[in-house]
N, C-alpha and C positions, 0 to 999 in steps of 0.2 A: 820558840816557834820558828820554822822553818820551811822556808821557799825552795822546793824542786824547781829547780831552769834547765830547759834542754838546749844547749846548745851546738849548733850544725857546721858550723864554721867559724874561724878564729876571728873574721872581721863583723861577723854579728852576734857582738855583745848584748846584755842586757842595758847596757848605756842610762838614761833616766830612770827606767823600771825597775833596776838594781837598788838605784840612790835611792828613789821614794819606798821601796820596801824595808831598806835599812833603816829610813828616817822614822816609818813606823814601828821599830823593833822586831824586825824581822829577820831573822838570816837565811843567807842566801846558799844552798846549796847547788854548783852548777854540776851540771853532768856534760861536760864536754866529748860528745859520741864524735867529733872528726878527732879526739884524739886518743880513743879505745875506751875511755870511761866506759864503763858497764852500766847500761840503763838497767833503774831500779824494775820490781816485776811487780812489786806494788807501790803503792802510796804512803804504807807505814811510814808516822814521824815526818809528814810532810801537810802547810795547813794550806798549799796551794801550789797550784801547777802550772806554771812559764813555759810556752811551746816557743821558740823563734824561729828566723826565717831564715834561710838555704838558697840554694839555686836548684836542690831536689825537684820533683813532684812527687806531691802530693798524691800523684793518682799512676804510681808507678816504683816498682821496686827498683828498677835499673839505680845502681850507684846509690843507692841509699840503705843501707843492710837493715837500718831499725825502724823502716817504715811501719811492718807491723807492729810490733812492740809497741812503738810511740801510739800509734793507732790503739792499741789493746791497754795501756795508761790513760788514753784521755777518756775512752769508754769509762772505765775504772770510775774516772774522776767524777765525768758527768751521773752516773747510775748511784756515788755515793754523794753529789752535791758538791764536792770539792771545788771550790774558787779556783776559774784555770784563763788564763790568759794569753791568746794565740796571735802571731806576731807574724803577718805575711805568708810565710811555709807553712807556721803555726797555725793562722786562722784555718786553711785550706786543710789541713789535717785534722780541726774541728767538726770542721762542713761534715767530711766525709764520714767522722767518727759517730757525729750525730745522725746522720742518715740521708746525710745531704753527697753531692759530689764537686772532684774539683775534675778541673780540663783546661786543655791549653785557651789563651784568652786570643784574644784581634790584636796580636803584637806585642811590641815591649814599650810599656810605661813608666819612662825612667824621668825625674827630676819632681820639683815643686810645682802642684797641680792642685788648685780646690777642690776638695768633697762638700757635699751637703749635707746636714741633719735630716735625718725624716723626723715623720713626724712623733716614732718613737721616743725618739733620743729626747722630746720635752719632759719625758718620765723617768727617761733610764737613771739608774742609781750611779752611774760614771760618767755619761754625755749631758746630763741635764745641764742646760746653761752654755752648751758651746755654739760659738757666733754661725748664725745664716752660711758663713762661707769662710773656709778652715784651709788655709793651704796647709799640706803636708808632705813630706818625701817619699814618690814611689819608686820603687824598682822591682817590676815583676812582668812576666807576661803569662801567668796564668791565672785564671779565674775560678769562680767555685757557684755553686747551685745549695740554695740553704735548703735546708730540711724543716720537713712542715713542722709548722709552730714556731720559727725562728723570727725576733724580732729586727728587721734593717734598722739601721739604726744612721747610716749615712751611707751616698752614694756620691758616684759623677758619670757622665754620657759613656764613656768609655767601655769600663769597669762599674758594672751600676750596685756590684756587692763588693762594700769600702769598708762598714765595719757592720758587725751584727749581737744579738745576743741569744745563747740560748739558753732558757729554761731562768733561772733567778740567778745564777753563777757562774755563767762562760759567755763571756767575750773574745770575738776574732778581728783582727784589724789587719786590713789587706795592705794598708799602708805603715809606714813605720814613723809612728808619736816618739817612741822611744829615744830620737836622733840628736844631737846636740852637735857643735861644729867639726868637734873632734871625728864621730862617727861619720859625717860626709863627708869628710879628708879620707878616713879608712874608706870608706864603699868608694870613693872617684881612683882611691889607688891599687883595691884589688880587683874591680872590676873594670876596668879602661876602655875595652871595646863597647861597654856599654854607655861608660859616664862620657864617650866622645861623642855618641848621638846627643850633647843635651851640651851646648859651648857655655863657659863662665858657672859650671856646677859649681866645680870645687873653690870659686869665686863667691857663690852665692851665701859662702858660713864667714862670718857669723851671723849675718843678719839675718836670714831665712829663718835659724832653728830660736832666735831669740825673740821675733815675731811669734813663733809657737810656743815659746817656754810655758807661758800663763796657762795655756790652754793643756798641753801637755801635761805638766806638772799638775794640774788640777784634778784630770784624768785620772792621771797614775796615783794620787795621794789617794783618791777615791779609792780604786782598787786596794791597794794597803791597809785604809781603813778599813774596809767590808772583810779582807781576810783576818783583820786582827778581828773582829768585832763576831763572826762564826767561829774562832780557834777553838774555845770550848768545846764544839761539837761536833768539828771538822774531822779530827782522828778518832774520835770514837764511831760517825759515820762509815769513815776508812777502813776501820777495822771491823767492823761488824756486816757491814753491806755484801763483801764476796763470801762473808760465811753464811748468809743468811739461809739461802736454799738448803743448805745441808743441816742445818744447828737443829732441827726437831731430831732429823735421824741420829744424831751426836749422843742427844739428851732422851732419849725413848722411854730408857728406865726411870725417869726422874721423878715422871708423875706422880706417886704414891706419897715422896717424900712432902712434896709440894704441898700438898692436900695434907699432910698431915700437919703441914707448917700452916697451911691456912686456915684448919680448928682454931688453933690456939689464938686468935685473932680475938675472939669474940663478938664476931658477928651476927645478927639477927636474922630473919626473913625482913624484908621489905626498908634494909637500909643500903646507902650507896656504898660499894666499894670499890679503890682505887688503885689499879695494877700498875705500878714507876717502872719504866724501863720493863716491858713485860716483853719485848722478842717476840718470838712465835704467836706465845699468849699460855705457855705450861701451865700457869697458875689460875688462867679465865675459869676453866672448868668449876674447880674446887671452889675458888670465889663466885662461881653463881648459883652453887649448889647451897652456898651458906646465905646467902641473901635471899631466896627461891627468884619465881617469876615478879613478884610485885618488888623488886627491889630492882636496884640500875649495879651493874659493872662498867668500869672505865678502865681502857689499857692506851698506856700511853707509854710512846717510844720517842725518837728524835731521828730513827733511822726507818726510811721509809719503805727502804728493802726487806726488815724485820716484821711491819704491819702488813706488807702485800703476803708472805710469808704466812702470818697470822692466820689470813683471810683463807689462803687456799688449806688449811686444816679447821674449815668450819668455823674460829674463834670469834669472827664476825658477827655469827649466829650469837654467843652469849654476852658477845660486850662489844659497846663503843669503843671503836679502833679511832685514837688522836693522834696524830703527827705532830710533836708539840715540845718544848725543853721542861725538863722537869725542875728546874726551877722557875720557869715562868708562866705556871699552868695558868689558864683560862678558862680558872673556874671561881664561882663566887665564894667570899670566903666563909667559912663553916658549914659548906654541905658535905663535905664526905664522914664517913662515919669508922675508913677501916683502911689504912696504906698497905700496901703490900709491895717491898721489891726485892727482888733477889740479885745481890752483886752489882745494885747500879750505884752506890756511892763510890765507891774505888774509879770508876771513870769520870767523876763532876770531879773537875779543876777547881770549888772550892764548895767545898761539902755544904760549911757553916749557913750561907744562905739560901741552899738546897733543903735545910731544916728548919728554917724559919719558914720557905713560902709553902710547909705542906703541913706544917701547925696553924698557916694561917686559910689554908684552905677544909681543916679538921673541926668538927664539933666538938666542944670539950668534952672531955670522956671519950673520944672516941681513940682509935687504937694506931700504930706503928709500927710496924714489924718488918726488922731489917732480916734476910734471910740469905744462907750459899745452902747448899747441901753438898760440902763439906768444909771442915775447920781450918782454921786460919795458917794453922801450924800445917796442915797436909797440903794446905796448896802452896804454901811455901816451899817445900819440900819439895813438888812435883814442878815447881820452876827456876829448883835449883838455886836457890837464895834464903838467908836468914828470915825470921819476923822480923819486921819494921816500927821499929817504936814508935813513928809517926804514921804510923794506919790509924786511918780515922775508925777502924772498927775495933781497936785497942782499949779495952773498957777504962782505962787511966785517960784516951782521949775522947771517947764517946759518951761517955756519961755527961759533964759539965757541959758539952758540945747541946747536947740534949736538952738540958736542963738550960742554958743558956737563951735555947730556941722556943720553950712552952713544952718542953717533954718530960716525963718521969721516968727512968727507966726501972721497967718493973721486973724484966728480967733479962740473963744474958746470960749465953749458953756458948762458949766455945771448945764443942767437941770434936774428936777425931772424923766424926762423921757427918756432922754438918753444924753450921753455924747460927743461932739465931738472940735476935735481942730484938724484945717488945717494948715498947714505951708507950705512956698511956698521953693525951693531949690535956694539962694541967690548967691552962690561960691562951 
């Protein structure tokens, strides 16, 4: 699991943000763009996004070559839910990205200065818990305009947007938690003209940043956790969300196949069936022509680019669109009567309890049907690698895998031309 950092200049490290990502099991990959590193173009293989902070703006290209870019990544990030944490420069490249602005502020705001909690931050899943009144290290003088729907999360008279949140997984923070003594020795020594409007700064470490540690660290261990705790579904978002718009056009011919993989289901009129990982929705049709009108379809994805998708080719119209992890569906257990997914065990990070909770969501006798349309050996093939003896779709690993979970597998078909295996729900 692995942390994208963008960093803008040598003396703004990741500092705390680093440690407490590591202490979570996370690695840290930085991208050091003041020293040519190549900013990535997407987020592949990345389960969170670190912006820090520059002497740039935010709301200007002069002297900062990757301003778009950075801007066209956090979009990225935001639009597939990626965990992204923005750090001064950072935040204000947030702002903007989300649809908000930045702009020069009422001067420069340099040293240890209280912020406020609003009254979000008694919710927020990082600020909950932080004291009435928080000093922290600023240095900046520009400011930023949140974009609707953004929650404050702390402010001060000055500068009245300190830190903010948007949507369930981006955080911006106009000041810098990040800092420890070490890091205000670096900022009083590469910034001088600055750190001399503010006498006894470089005076002020260690005491200042060890007053905030608690608070700090508390923060950042938050963030950590919340990105290990989404990793599952972090890069599968990533990777599905900018293909989303195009994946029907991809897949146009497919349907026939689909539909014929969803006969074999055994399905009724008027019983529930359950589309995992459905995308667009290629399979809704088929599955609500087998169930007719008095029967329910369900299509349930994790990536919410995939269901809006869905929606604009009608799939709406034949089945409930859920935003949901398919291994921890939100549904009572034994109403479904008929699974349907095509290709979504290969992306759950651990299959085994992905088959337990949809045996436990199945009425016995009712059916499971794992499906590609094409074989295991030909998509190997076309991505330039052997079969993998630890594919979970490996009837040496899928069968007991099954059997272990309440499944029988009743058939399994791995042909050149597509792939399928049924199991019936036993217990």
């Amino acid at each position: 699991m692995a942390v994208l950092v963008v960093q803008h200049v040598p003396v703004e490290g990741p500092y705390a943000i680093g440690a407490a990502l590591e202490a979570a099991g996370l690695e840290i990959r930085v991208c050091r763009v003041w020293a040519g590193d190549a900013l990535p173009s997407d987020l592949s293989g990345a389960e969170a996004l670190v912006v820090l902070g520059g002497p740039m703006s935010a709301y200007s290209d002069d002297g900062f070559p990757t301003r778009e870019a950075e801007l066209a990544l956090l979009r990225t990030a935001l639009e597939a839910q990626v965990p992204v944490l923005g750090v001064c420069l950072g935040a204000r490249l947030l702002a903007v990205a989300a649809g908000g602005g930045a702009r020069p502020g009422t001067g420069l705001q340099v040293g240890w200065e209280p912020v406020r909690p609003d009254a979000a931050a008694g919710t927020d899943p990082l600020f909950v818990g932080v004291p009435e009144r928080l000093r922290v290290l600023h240095w900046h003088s520009d400011t930023m305009d949140l974009p609707d729907g953004a929650a404050l999360l702390a402010s001060c008279d000055r500068f009245p947007v300190q830190a903010f949140r948007v949507g369930g997984t981006a955080w911006g923070l106009q000041f810098h938690l990040e800092v420890d003594a070490v890091a205000v020795d670096a900022f009083v020594t590469a910034f001088p003209e600055e750190a001399v409007t503010v006498p006894g700064l470089r005076e002020s470490a260690p005491a200042e940043p060890a007053v905030l540690a608690p608070y700090r660290d508390q923060v950042l261990r938050r963030f950590g956790a919340l990105v290990v705790s989404r990793a599952g579904h972090t890069s599968t978002r990533a990777f599905f969300t900018p293909k989303a718009d195009t994946w029907e056009g991809r897949f146009a011919a497919d349907g026939p196949v689909y539909a014929a993989a969803v006969a074999r289901m055994g399905l009724r009129c008027g019983q529930t069936a359950l589309d995992l990982g459905c995308g667009t929705g290629r399979a809704l049709p088929a599955l609500r022509a087998e169930v007719g009108d008095m029967g329910a379809v369900l299509g349930v994805d994790v990536t919410s680019a995939m269901l809006d998708a869905a929606a604009r080719h009608g799939r709406a119209d034949l089945a409930l669109l859920l935003l949901a992890d398919a291994s921890r569906l939100p549904l009572p257990s034994g109403t479904v009567d008929g699974i349907f997914t095509a290709g979504l065990i290969n992306h759950l990070p651990e299959p085994a309890p992905a088959l337990r909770e949809w045996a436990r969501v199945t009425a016995p006798g009712g059916s499971l049907l794992l499906f590609h349309p094409s074989g295991r050996a030909e998509r190997a093939a076309r991505h330039g690698r052997p079969l993998d003896p630890a594919d979970p779709l490996d009837e040496t690993n899928l069968r007991p895998a099954l059997h272990t979970a309440g499944w029988h597998l009743a058939c399994y078909e791995d042909a050149q031309q597509h792939f399928l295996a049924r199991a019936v729900r036993v217990r």
